[in-house]
C-alpha positions as CSV (number, residue, x, y, z in Angstrom):
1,X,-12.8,13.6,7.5
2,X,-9.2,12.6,7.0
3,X,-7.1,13.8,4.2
4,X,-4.7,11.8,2.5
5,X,-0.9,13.3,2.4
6,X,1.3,13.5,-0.4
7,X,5.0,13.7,-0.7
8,X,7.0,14.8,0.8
9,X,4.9,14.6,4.2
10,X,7.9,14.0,6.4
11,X,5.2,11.1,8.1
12,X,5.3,9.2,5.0
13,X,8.8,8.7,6.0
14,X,9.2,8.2,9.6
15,X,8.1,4.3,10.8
16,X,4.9,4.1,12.7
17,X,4.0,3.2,16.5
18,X,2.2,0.3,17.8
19,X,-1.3,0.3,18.8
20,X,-1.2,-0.5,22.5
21,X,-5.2,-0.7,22.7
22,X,-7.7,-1.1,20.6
23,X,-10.4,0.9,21.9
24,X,-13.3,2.9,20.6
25,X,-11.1,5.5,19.2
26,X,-9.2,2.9,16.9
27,X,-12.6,2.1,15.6
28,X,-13.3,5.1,14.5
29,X,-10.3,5.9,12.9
30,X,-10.3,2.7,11.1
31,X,-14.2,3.8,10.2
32,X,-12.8,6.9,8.7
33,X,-10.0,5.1,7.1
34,X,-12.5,3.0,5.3
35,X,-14.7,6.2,4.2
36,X,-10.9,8.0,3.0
37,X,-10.4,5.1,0.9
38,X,-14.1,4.4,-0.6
39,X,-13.8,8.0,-1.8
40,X,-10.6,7.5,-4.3
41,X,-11.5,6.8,-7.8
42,X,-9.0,8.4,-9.8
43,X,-7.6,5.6,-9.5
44,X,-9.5,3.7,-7.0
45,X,-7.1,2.9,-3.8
46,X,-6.7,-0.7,-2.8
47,X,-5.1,0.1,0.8
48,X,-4.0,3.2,2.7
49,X,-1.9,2.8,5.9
50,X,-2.8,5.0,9.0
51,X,0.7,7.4,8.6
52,X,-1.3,8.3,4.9
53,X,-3.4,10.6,6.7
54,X,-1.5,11.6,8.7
55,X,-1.7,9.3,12.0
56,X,1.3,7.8,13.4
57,X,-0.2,4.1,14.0
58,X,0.6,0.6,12.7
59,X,-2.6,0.2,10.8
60,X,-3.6,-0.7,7.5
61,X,-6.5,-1.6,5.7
62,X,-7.0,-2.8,2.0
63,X,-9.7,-3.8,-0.1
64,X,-8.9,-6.1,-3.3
65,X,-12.1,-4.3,-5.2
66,X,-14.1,-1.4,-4.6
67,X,-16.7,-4.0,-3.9
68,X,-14.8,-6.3,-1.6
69,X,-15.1,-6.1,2.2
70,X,-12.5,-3.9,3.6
71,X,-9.5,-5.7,5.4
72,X,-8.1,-4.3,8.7
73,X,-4.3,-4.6,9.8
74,X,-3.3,-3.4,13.2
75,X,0.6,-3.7,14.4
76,X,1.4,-6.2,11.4
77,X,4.4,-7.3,10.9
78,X,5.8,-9.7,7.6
79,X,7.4,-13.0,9.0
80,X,8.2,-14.3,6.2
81,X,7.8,-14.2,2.1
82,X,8.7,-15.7,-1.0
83,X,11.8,-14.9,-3.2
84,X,10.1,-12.2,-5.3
85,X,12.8,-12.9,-7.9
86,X,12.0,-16.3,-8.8
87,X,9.8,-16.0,-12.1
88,X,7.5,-13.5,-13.1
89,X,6.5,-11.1,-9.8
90,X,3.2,-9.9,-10.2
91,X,2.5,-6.0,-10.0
92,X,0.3,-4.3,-7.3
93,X,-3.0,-2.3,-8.8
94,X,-3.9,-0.3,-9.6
95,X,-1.9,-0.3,-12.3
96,X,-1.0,1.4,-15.9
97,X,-0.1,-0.7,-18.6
98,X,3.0,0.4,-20.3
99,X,2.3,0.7,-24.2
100,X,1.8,-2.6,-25.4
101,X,4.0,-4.2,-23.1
102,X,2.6,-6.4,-20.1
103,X,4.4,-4.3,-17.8
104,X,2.5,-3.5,-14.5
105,X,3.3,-0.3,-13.1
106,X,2.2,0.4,-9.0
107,X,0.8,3.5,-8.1
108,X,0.3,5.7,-4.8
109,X,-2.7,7.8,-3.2
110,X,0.1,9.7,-1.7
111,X,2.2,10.0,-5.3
112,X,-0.6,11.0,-7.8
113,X,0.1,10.5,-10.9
114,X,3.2,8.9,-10.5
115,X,4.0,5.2,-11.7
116,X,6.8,2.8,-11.8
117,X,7.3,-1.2,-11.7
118,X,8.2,-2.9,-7.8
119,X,9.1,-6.4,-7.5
120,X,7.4,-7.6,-4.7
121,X,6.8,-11.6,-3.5
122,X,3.9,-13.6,-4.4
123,X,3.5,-14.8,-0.6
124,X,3.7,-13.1,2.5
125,X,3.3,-14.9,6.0
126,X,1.8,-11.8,8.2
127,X,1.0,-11.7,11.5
128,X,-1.2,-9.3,13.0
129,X,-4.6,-8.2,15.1
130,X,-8.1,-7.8,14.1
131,X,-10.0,-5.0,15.2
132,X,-11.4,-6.9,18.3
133,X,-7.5,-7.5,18.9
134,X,-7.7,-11.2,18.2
135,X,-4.2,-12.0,16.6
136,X,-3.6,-13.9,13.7
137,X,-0.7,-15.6,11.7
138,X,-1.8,-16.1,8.1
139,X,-0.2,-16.5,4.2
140,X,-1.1,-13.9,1.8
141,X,-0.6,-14.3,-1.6
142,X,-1.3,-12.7,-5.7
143,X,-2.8,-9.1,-5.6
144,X,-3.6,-9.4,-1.5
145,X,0.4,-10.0,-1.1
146,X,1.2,-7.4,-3.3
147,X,-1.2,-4.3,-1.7
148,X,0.2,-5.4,1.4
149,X,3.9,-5.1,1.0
150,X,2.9,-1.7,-0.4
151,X,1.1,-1.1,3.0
152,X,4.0,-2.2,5.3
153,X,6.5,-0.4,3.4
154,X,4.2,2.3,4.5
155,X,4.3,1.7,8.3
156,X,8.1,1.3,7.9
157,X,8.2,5.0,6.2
158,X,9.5,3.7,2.8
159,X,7.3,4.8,-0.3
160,X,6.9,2.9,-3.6
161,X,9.1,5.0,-5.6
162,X,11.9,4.1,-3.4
163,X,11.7,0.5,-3.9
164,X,11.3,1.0,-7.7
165,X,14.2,3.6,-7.8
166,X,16.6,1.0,-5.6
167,X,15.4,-2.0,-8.0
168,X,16.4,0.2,-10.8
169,X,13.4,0.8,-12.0
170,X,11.6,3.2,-14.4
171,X,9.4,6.0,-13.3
172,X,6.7,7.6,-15.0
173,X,4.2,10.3,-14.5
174,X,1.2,10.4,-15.8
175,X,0.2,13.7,-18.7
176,X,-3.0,13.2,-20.6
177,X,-3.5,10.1,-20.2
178,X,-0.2,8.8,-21.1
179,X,2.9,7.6,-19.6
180,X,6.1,9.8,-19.6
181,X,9.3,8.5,-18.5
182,X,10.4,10.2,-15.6
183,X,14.6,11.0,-15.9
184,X,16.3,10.7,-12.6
């Protein structure tokens, strides 16, 4: 089975490839991708990008609940998105809450543990292929926005904590069940 990579994988920051066929062997890595992410539940993953474990494709897949119907990506690419500093930007989960503050903090498979706010835009206008290769060009928007600016920072080797850091935001890692501020 596939393993999921932490940081500092030098994959996690290196941009990814194109597909140029999806064939049987896509399939099953995007099988196995599925199976990598139905196994996380501390917290529970909502997408993993292919360079996660450690493949060098444009591929994503995300599922909005660990019920939902898993969501492939292949070769994506964002065309457009709204201003995510207009009003309140949403945050991606899975999320910590910070004390008793509505802050929404996103979180990484490949950072465990680690935790920090992102403004990211409510809509997205992605284009991108299906697993039978049929394309599409399609608005995204809430939570399903969110996980996949995540993902396509991903495929373009940037991490979370990079876009928190550069939006000078707060870290945290988690101890014990609780938040401590990370000093940078």
């Amino acid at each position: 089975m596939l393993k999921i990579v932490a940081v500092p994988n030098s994959i996690l920051s290196s941009p990814t490839k194109p597909v140029d066929t999806i064939d049987n062997n896509i399939k099953k890595i995007v099988a196995d991708m599925e199976k990598v992410l139905a196994a996380q539940n501390d917290p529970p993953g909502v997408g993993l990008a292919a360079n996660q474990v450690r493949l060098d494709l444009s591929i994503f897949i995300i599922r909005l609940t660990e019920k939902s119907k898993t969501k492939v990506f292949i070769n994506p690419t964002i065309i457009s998105r709204s201003d995510p500093f207009k009003g309140s930007p949403k945050r991606a989960r899975p999320y910590r809450r910070l004390s008793k503050k509505k802050v929404k903090l996103e979180g990484c498979l490949s950072i465990p543990r680690i935790w920090g706010p992102v403004k990211r835009s409510d809509r997205v206008f992605l284009k991108y292929q299906d697993l039978t290769g049929k394309e599409f060009v399609k608005w995204f928007s809430g939570f399903e926005a969110i996980i996949i600016q995540h993902e396509m920072d991903h495929l373009n080797g940037v991490v979370f904590t990079q876009r928190s850091v550069e939006q000078k935001g707060q870290l945290y890692r988690e101890e014990n069940d609780e938040l401590v501020k990370i000093e940078y």
